[in-house]
C-alpha positions as CSV (number, residue, x, y, z in Angstrom):
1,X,0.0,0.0,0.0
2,X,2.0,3.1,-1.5
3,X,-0.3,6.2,-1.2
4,X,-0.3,10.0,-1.5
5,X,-4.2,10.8,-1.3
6,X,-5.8,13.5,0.8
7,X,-9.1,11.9,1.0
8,X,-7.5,8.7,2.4
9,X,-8.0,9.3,6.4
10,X,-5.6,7.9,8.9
11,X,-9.1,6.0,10.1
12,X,-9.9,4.6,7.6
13,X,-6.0,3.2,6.7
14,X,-5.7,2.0,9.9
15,X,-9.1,-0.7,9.7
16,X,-7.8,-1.6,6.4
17,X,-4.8,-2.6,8.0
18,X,-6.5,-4.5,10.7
19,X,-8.9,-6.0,8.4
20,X,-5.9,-7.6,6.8
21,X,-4.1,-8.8,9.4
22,X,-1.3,-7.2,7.9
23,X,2.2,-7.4,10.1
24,X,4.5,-4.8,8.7
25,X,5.4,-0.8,9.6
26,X,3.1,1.9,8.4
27,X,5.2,4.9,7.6
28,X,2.7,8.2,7.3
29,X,4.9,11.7,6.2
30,X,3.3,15.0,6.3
31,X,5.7,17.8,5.5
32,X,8.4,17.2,7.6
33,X,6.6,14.7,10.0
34,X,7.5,10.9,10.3
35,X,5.5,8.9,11.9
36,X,5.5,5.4,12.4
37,X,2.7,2.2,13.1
38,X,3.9,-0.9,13.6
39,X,1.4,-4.0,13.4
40,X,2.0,-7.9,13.9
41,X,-1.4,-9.3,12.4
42,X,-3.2,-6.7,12.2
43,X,-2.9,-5.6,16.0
44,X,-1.0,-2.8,16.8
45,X,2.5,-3.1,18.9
46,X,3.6,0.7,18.4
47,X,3.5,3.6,17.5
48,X,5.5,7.2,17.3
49,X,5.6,10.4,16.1
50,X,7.9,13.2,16.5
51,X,6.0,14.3,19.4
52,X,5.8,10.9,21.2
53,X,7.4,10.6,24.6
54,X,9.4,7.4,25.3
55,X,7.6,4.6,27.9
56,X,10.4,5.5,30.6
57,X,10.1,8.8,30.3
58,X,6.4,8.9,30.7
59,X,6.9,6.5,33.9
60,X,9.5,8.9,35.1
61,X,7.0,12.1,34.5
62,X,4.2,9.8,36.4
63,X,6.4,9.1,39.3
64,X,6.9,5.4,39.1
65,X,10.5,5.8,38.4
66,X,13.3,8.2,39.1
67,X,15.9,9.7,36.5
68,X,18.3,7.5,38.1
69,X,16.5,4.4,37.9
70,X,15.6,4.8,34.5
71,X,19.5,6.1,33.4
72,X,20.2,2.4,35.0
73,X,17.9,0.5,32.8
74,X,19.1,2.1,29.7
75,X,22.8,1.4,31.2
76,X,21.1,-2.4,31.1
77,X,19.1,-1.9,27.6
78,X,22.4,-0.8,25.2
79,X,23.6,-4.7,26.1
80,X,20.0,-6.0,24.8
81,X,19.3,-3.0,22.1
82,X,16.4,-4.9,20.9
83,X,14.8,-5.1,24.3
84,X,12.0,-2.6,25.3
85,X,12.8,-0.3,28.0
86,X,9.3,-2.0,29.6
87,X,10.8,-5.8,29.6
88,X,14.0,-4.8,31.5
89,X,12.1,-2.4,34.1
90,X,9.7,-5.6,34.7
91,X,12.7,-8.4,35.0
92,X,14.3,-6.0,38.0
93,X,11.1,-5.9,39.6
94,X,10.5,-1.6,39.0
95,X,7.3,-1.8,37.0
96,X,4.4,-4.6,37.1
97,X,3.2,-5.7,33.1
98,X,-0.4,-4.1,34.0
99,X,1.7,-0.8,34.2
100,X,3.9,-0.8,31.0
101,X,0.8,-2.1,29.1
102,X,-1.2,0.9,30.5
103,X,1.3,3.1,29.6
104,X,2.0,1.3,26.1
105,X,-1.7,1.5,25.1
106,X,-1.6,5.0,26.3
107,X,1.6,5.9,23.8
108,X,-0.4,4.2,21.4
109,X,-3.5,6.3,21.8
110,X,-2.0,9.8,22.0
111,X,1.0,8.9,19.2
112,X,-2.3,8.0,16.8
113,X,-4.6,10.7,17.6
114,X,-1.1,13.5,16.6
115,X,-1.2,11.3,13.5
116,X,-4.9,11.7,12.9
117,X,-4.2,15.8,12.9
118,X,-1.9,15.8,10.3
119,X,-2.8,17.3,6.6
120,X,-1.6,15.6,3.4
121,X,-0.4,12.5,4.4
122,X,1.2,10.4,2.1
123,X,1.0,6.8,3.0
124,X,3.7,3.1,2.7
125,X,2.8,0.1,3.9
126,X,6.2,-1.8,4.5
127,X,5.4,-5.4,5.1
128,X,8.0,-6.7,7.9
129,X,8.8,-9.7,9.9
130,X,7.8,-7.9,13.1
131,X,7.3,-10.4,16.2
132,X,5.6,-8.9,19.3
133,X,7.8,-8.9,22.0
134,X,5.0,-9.6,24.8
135,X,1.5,-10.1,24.5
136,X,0.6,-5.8,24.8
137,X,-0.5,-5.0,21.8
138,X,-3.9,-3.0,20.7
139,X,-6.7,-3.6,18.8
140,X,-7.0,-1.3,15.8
141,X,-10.6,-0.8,16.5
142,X,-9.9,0.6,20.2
143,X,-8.5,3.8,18.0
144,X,-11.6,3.6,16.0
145,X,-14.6,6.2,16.8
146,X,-17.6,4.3,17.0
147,X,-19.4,6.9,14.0
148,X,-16.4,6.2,11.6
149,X,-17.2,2.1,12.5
150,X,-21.0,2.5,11.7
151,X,-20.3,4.3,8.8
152,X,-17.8,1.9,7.6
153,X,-20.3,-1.2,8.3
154,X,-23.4,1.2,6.5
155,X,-21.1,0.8,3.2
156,X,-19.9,-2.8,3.4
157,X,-23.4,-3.2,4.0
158,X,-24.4,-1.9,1.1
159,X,-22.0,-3.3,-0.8
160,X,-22.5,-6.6,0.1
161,X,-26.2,-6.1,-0.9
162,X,-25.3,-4.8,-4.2
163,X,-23.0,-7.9,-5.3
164,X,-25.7,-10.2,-3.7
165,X,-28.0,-8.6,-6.1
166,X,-25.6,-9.2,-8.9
167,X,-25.1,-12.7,-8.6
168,X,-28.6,-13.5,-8.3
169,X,-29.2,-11.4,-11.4
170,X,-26.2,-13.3,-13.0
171,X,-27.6,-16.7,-11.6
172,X,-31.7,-16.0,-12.9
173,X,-30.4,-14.4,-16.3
174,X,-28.3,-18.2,-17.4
C-alpha cells in the first residue's frame, strides 16, 4: 500500500490494515513529520511520532520511576538494544506488566490521535517480519470512533447487498 491521497483518512487506513491482518510498519509523512505504526497481524504493537514521549520517560513524568533508575535501565538496555525499555524495568522488579501495558496503550492512543491531525499525508505500507515482543498490543478498533465504524459497516453493508443482487441477477439471467 503506497499512497499520496488527501481523501484517504488515517481511520480509515488504519481498519484496512486490521482487516488484513497485515504485520508490517506503516510509515505516514506530512511535510516534515515521520511517523511510524507498527502491526503484527493486524494488531497494533507501536506507534510514534515526532511528538511521542518514550515509555520510561512517561513513567519517570508519572512518578513510578526516578531519573536514576531509568539512566540504569538504559545502562542495562544498550547490552539487549532490541529489548524494550518496559521488559527490563519488569525483569528488576520496578514496574508490574499491568503498568507498562497501560502506559504502552496510552503511547499508542496519544502517538495515533497526533497522526490523525496531520494534513496531506502520504501513506507506505512496508510489510515486515515484526514479532511482538509480549502479549501488549492494541486492537485497531480501540483507536476507531464508534461513528467512523457505523459508517464503515453502512457501506460494506451496502456493498454486500449490491453484489448479492448481482449474482442472483447473474444466476436467474443463465
Amino acid at each position: 500500500m503506497n499512497n499520496d491521497n488527501s481523501s484517504l483518512t488515517v481511520d480509515g487506513i488504519l481498519l484496512l490494515t486490521g482487516l488484513q491482518a497485515r504485520t508490517g510498519e506503516l510509515v505516514l509523512e506530512s511535510g516534515n513529520n515521520i511517523g511510524s505504526v507498527f502491526f503484527h497481524e493486524g494488531k497494533i504493537l507501536q506507534a510514534l511520532s515526532p511528538y511521542s514521549r518514550a515509555i520510561g520517560d512517561l513513567l519517570v513524568e508519572d512518578g513510578v520511576l526516578t531519573d536514576a533508575e531509568l539512566l540504569e535501565v538504559l545502562k542495562f538496555q544498550k547490552n539487549e538494544p532490541d529489548r524494550p525499555v518496559g521488559s527490563l524495568l519488569m525483569q528488576i522488579g520496578k514496574v508490574s506488566f499491568e503498568v507498562i501495558e497501560m502506559m504502552v496503550h496510552e503511547q499508542i492512543r496519544t502517538t495515533v490521535s497526533e497522526l490523525k491531525g496531520w494534513s496531506n499525508i502520504s501513506i507506505n505500507f512496508i510489510d515486515k517480519d515484526i514479532k511482538p515482543f509480549d502479549t501488549i498490543h492494541l486492537p485497531v478498533h480501540a483507536l476507531l470512533d464508534v461513528t467512523f465504524l457505523n459508517a464503515a459497516l453502512d457501506s460494506l453493508s451496502r456493498i454486500v447487498t449490491i453484489k448479492n443482487e448481482s449474482a442472483s441477477n447473474t444466476a436467474s439471467a443463465s
